[in-house]
C-alpha positions as CSV (number, residue, x, y, z in Angstrom):
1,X,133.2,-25.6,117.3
2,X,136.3,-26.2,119.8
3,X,133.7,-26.7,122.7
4,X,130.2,-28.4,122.9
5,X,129.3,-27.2,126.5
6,X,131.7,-28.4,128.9
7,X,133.7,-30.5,126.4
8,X,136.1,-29.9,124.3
9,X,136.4,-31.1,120.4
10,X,140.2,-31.8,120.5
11,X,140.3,-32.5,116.5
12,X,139.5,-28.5,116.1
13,X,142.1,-27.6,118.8
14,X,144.6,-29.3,117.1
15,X,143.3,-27.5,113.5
16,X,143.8,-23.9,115.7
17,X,147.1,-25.3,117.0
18,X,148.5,-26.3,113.8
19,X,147.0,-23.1,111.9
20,X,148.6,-21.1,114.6
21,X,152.3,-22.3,114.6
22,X,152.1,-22.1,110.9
23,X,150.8,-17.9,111.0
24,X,153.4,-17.5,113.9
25,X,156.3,-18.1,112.1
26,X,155.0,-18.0,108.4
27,X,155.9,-21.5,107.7
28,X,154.0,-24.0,106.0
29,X,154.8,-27.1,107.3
30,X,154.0,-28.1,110.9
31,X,156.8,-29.9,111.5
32,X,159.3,-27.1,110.4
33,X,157.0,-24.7,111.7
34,X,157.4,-25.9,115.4
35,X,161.3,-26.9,114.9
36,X,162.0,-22.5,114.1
37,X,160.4,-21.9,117.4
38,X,163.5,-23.5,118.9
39,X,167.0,-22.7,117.7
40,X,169.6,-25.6,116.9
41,X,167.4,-28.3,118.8
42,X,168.4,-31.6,118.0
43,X,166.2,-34.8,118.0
44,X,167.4,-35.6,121.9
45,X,166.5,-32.2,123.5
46,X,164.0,-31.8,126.1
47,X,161.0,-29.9,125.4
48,X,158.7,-29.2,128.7
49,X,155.4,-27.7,128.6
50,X,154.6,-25.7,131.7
51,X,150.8,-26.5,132.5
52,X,148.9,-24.5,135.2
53,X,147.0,-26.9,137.0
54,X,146.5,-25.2,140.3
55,X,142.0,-25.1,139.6
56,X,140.9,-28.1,138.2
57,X,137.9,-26.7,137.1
58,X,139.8,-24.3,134.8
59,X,143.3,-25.6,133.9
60,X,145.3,-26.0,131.2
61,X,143.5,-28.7,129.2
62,X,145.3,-31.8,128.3
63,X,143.1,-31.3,124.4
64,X,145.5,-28.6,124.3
65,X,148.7,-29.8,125.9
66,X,148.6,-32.5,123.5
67,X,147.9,-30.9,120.1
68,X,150.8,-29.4,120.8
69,X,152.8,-32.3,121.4
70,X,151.6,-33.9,117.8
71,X,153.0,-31.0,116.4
72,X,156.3,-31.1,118.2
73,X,156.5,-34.9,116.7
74,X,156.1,-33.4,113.5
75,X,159.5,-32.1,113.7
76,X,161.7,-33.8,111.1
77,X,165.3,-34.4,112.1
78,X,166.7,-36.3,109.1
79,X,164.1,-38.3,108.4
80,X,163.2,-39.3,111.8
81,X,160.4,-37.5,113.7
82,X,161.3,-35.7,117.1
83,X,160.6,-38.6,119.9
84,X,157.6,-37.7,122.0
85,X,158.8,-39.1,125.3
86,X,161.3,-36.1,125.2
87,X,158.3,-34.1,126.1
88,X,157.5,-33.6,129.8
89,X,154.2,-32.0,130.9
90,X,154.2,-30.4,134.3
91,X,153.2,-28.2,137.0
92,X,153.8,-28.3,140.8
93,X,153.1,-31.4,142.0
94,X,151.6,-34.5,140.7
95,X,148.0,-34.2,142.6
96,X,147.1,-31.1,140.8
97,X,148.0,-32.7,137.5
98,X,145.9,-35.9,138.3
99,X,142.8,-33.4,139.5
100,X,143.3,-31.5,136.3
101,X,142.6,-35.1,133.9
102,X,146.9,-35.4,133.5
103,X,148.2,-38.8,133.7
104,X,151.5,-39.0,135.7
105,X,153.8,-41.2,133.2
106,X,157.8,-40.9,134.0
107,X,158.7,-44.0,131.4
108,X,160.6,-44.2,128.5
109,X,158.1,-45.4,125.9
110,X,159.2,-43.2,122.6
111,X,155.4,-42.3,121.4
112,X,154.3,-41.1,124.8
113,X,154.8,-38.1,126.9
114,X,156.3,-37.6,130.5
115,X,154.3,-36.0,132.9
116,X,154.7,-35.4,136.8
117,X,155.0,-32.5,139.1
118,X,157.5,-31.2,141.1
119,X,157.0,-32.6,144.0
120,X,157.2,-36.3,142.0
121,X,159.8,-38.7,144.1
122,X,163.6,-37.5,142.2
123,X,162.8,-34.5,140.8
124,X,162.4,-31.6,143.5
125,X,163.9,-27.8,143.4
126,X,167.4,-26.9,142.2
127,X,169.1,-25.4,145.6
128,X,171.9,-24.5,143.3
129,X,170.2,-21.9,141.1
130,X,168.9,-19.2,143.5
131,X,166.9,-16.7,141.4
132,X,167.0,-13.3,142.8
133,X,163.3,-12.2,143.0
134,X,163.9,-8.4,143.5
135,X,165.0,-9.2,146.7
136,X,163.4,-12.4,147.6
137,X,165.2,-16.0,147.2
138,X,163.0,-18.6,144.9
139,X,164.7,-21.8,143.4
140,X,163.5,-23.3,140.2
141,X,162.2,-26.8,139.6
142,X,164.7,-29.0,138.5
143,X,162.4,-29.5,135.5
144,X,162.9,-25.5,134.2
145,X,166.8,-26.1,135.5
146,X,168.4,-29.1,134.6
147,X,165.9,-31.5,132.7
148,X,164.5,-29.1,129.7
149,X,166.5,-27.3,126.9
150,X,163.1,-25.6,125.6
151,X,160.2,-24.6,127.3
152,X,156.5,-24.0,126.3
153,X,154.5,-21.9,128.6
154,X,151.1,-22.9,128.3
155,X,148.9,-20.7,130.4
156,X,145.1,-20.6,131.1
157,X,142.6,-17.7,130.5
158,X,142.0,-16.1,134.2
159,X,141.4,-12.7,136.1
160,X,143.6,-13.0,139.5
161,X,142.2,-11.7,142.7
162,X,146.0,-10.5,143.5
163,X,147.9,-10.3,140.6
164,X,144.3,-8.7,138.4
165,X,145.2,-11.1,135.3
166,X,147.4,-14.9,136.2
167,X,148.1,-15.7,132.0
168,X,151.8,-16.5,130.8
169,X,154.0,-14.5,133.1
170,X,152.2,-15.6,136.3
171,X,152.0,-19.0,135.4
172,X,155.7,-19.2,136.7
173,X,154.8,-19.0,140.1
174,X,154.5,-22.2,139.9
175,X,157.6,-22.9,138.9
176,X,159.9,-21.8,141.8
177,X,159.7,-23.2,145.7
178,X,157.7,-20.6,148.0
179,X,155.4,-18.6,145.5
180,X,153.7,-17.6,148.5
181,X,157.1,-15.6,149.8
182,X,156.9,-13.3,146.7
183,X,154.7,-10.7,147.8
184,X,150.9,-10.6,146.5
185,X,150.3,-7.0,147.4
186,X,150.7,-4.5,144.3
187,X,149.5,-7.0,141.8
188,X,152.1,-9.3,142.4
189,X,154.2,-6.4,140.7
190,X,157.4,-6.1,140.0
191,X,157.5,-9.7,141.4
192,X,155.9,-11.3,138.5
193,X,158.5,-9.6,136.0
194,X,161.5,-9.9,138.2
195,X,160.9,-13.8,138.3
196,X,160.1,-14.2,134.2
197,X,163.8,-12.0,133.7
198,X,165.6,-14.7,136.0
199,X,164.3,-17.3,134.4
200,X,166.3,-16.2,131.4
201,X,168.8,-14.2,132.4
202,X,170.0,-17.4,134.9
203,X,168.7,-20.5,133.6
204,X,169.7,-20.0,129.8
205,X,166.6,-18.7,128.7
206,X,164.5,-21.5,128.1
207,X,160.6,-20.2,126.8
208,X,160.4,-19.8,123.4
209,X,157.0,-19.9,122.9
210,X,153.8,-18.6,125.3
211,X,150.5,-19.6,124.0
212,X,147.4,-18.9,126.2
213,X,144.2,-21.7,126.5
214,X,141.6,-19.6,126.0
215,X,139.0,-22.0,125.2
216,X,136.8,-21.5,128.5
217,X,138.0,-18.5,131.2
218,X,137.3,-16.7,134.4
219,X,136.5,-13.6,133.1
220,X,133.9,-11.7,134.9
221,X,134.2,-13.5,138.5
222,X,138.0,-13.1,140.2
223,X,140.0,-16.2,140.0
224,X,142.8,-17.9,139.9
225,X,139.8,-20.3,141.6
226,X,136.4,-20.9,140.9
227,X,134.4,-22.4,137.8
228,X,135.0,-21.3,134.0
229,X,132.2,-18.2,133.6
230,X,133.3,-17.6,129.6
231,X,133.5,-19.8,126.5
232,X,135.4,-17.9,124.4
233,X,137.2,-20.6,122.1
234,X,140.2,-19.1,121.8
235,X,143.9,-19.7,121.5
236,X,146.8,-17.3,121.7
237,X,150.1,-17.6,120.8
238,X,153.5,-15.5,120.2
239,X,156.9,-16.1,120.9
240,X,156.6,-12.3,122.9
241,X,155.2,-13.1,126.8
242,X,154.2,-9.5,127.5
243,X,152.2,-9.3,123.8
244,X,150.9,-12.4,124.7
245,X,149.5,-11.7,127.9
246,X,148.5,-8.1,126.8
247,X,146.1,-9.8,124.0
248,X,145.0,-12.5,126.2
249,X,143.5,-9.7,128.9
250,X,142.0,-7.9,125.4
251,X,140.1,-11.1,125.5
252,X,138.9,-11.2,128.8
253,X,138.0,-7.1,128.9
254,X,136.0,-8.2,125.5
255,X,134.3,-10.4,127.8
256,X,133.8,-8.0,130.5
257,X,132.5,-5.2,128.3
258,X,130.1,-7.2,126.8
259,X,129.1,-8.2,130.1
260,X,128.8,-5.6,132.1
261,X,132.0,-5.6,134.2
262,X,134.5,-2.9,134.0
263,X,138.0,-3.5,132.0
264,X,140.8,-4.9,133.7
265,X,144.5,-4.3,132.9
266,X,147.3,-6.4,135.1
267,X,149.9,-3.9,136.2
268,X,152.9,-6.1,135.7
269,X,152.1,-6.2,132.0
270,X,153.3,-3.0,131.9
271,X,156.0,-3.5,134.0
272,X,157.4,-6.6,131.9
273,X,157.9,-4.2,129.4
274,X,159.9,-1.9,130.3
275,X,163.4,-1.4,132.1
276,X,164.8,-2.9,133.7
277,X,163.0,-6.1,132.5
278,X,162.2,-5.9,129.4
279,X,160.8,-9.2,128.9
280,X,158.4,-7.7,125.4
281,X,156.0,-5.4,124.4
282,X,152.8,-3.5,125.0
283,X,152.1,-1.4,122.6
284,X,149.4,-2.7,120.0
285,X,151.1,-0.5,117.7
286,X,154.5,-3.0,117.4
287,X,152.2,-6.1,117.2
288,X,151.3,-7.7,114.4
289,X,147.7,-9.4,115.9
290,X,146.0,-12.0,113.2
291,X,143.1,-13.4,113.8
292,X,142.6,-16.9,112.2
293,X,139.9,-18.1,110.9
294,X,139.5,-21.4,108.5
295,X,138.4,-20.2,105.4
296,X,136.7,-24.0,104.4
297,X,134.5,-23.9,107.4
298,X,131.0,-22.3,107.2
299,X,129.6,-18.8,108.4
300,X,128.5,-20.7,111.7
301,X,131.2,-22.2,112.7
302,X,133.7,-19.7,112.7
303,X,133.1,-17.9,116.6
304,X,130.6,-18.9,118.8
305,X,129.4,-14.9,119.3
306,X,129.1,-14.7,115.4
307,X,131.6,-12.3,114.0
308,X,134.8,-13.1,112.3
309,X,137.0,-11.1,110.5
310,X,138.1,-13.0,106.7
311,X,140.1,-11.2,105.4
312,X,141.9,-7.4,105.2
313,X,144.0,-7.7,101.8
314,X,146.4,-6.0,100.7
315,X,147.6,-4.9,104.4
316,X,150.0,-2.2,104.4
317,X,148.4,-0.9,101.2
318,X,148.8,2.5,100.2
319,X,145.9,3.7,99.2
320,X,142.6,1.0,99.9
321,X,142.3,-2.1,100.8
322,X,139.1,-4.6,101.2
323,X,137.9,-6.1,104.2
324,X,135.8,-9.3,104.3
325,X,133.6,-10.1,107.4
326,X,131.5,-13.7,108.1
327,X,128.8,-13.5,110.7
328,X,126.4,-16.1,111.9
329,X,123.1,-14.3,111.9
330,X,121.4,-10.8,111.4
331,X,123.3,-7.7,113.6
332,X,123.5,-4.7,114.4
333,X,127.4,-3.9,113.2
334,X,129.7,-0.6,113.5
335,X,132.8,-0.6,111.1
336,X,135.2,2.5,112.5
337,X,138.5,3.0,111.4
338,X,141.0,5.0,114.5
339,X,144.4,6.4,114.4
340,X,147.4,5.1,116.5
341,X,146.0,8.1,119.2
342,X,142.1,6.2,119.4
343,X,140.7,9.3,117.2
344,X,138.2,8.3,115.1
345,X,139.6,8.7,111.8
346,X,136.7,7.0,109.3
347,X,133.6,5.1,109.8
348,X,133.4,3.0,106.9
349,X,130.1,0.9,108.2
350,X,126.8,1.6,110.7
351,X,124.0,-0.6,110.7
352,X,122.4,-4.2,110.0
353,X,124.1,-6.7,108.2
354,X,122.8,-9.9,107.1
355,X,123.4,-13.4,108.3
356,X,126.6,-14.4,106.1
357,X,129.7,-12.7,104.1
358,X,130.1,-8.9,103.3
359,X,132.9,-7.1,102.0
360,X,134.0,-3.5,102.7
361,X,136.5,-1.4,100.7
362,X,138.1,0.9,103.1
363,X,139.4,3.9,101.6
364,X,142.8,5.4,102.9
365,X,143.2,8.0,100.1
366,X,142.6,10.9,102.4
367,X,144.5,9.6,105.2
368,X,148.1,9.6,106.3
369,X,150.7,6.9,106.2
370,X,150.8,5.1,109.3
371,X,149.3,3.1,111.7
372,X,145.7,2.4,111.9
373,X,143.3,0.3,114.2
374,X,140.0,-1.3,112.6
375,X,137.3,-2.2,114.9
376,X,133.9,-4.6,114.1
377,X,131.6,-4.0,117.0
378,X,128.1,-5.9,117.5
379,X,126.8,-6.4,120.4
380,X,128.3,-9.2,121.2
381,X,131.9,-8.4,120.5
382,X,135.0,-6.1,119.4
383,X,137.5,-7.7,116.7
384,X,140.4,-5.5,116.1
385,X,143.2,-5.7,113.3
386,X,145.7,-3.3,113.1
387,X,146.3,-1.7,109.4
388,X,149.2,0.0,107.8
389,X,149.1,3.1,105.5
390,X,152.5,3.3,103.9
391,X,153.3,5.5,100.8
């Protein structure tokens, strides 16, 4: 598992890292698979991983931050390995990195990281970018201005008391001055769009890739503060923020169905998507969601609630395709097949299924080409894949 109680097994985190990149962008190689996220970078650019660090109890672990930097070093650049002291780590100020198990390192040793806040002695806002905040004035760190070509946003899995869900896009609130002059009323909305569309329509568009650490959350309590109340021992990823942020609150409402709290769903998500912001997508229907699960591991080690989907192959398919489940113990399992509209279209499984692996052949014959939204439902959890019908 990723976590044993309150700790976290960083040797699997960099296994669901390195998986992860390589599904992204259907590459390989680690190395190469990290160096596509980023177009023409060179072995001298400056990649900087926004953190959010602003609970300590729940931030963006450093088990994370730093598989991700072993697969940045990965990156080959004519036989030499990208230079991890390019790499700087930070959040607002250097307290809340320290608080959040960060050390603050600003040297120039090659195999080691930079990390520091803000508010570290040099580095400070850049009064010469203003963004324009729909209507409100924020300037940027210097670090998301002048220090970084590339930028990671690496976000943490939280319900917002304001904003409803604080994942990738809200994570840069913490990246400009006066967060607390952008209004919190309205879920934060259109505020937390409008900032995310300056930050690449001014400063060059830096983010390339928005991954979400979804190992523990605060799912069922409100956050952004407070102790983790989930384990779900998860990591999302996608070079799209809106997607990303639209799958991570998926996870959290899994959470909170299975829990007993109503569903959530962040406002500004929606926003992000559409004019004049356009920052992604959030419609299921244009995403391609893969769940990944490591085929050499055991039944019991794939999810800590038990259910994991294997395998759909071949998806599109034009008439049937098989589906291959793991689960940990004896359930109670649903197996429905819905159209694009959420109408039930097929129910392929209802009942109890044995501790271990079972294989479905779903049958599409009688169906339309299109899209198509599986869902595996114990009583534990939801897993959804999306499946194509094309003739």
């Amino acid at each position: 598992y990723s976590t044993s109680g309150s700790n976290i097994n960083q040797s699997i985190v960099q296994i669901m890292i390195d998986e992860g990149i390589k599904e992204l962008t259907g590459i390989g190689n680690v190395g190469d698979a990290w160096k596509s996220v980023f177009p023409g970078i060179n072995q001298s650019d400056v990649i900087s991983i926004k953190i959010n660090c602003i609970n300590s109890a729940l931030p963006s672990h450093r088990e994370v931050s730093e598989p991700i930097i072993e697969g940045l070093a990965q990156m080959d650049f004519g036989g030499n390995s990208y230079i991890r002291n390019n790499v700087i780590v930070w959040d607002r100020s250097d307290g809340e990195l320290t608080s959040s198990g960060y050390d603050i390192y600003t040297g120039s040793q090659q195999d080691r990281y930079r990390c520091f806040g803000t508010n570290h002695s040099g580095v400070g806002y850049d009064y010469g970018n203003p963004l324009n905040v729909n209507g409100v004035t924020e300037y940027p760190s210097n670090i998301i201005s002048q220090y970084n070509r590339f930028l990671i946003d690496l976000a943490c899995l939280k319900t917002h008391s304001s904003a409803t869900a604080t994942l990738c896009l809200k994570n840069h609130f913490g990246s400009v001055h006066a967060p607390g002059n952008l209004p919190h009323s309205n879920g934060c909305d259109p505020y937390i769009p409008a900032l995310n569309a300056q930050i690449r329509d001014v400063l060059g568009d830096p983010q390339k890739i928005f991954i979400v650490d979804g190992l523990f959350g605060r799912c069922g309590n409100w956050g952004p503060g407070g102790n983790p109340d989930a384990n779900q021992q998860l990591i999302v990823m996608s070079t799209d923020p809106v997607a990303t942020d639209y799958v991570a609150q998926e996870r959290i409402n899994d959470w909170r169905t299975s829990n007993g709290y109503a569903p959530i769903d962040a406002q500004h998500i929606h926003t992000a998507a559409g004019p004049p912001y356009n920052l992604g997508t959030d419609n299921p229907d244009e995403m391609d969601i893969r769940w990944i699960i490591d085929p050499s591991v055991r039944v019991s080690e794939y999810e800590g609630d038990g259910v994991a989907i294997l395998s759909v192959e071949p998806n599109p398919f034009r008439t049937k395709t098989d589906l291959r489940i793991g689960l940990k113990e004896a359930t109670q399992a649903q197996i429905i097949l819905y159209n694009r509209l959420g109408q039930r279209s097929k129910k392929i499984y209802d009942g109890c299924l044995d501790r271990g692996e079972h294989r479905f052949s779903v049958n599409g014959q009688d169906l339309r080409s299109g899209i198509y939204f599986l869902h595996i439902r114990t009583p534990k959890r939801t897993l959804r894949r999306k499946l194509v019908i094309s003739r």
